[in-house]
C-alpha positions in Angstrom: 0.0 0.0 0.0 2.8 2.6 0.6 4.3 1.7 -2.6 1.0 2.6 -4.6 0.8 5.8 -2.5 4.4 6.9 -3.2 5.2 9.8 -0.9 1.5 10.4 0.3 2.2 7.9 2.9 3.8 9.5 5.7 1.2 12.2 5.3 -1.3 9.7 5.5 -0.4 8.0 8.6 0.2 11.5 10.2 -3.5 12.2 9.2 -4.5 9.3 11.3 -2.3 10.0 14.1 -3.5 13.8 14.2 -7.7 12.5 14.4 -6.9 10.1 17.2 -4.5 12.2 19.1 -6.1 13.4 22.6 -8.9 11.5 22.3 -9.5 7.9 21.9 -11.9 7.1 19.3 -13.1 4.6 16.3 -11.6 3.1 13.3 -15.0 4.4 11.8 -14.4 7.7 13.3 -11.0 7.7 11.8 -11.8 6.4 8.4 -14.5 9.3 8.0 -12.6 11.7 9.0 -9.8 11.2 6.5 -11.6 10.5 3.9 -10.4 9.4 0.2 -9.4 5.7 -0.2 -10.8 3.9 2.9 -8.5 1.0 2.5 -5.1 2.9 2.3 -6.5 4.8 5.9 -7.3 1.6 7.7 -3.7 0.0 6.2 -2.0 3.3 7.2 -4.0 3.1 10.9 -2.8 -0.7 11.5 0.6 0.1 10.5 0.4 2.9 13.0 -0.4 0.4 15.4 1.9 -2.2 14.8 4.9 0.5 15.5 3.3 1.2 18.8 2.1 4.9 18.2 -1.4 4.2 18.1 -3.0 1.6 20.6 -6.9 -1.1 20.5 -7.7 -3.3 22.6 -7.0 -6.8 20.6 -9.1 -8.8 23.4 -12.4 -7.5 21.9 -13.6 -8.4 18.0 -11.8 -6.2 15.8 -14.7 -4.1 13.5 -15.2 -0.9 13.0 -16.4 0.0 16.3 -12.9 -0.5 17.6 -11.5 1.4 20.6 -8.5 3.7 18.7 -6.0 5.5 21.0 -2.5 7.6 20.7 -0.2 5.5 22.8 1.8 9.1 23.8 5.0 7.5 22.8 
């Protein structure tokens, strides 16, 4: 997915950090909010939490509804 965004990526997943930052909200929330190509946000919001900057609570079904939070790293 980064590849096929080129250089829009880091913008991307500074988007999605910016929209959850403060307050913990929803993938939904998140994907709305950005906008555009809803699969490139929700690959750019996982990536953000598999390097730890962005936090959900993996005990609970993953769905759109999901819990989003900044970790404050």
């Amino acid at each position: 997915m980064a590849a096929a965004l080129g250089g829009g990526y880091p913008a991307l997943a500074n988007s999605v950090r910016q929209v959850v930052a403060g307050t913990p909200t929803t993938v939904q929330h998140v994907i709305d909010r950005i906008g555009g190509e809803e699969h490139a946000t929700m690959c750019a919001l996982f990536a953000e939490v598999k390097g730890g900057r962005l936090r959900i609570d993996w005990t609970k079904p993953l769905n759109r509804m999901t819990r989003v939070e900044a970790t404050h790293a």
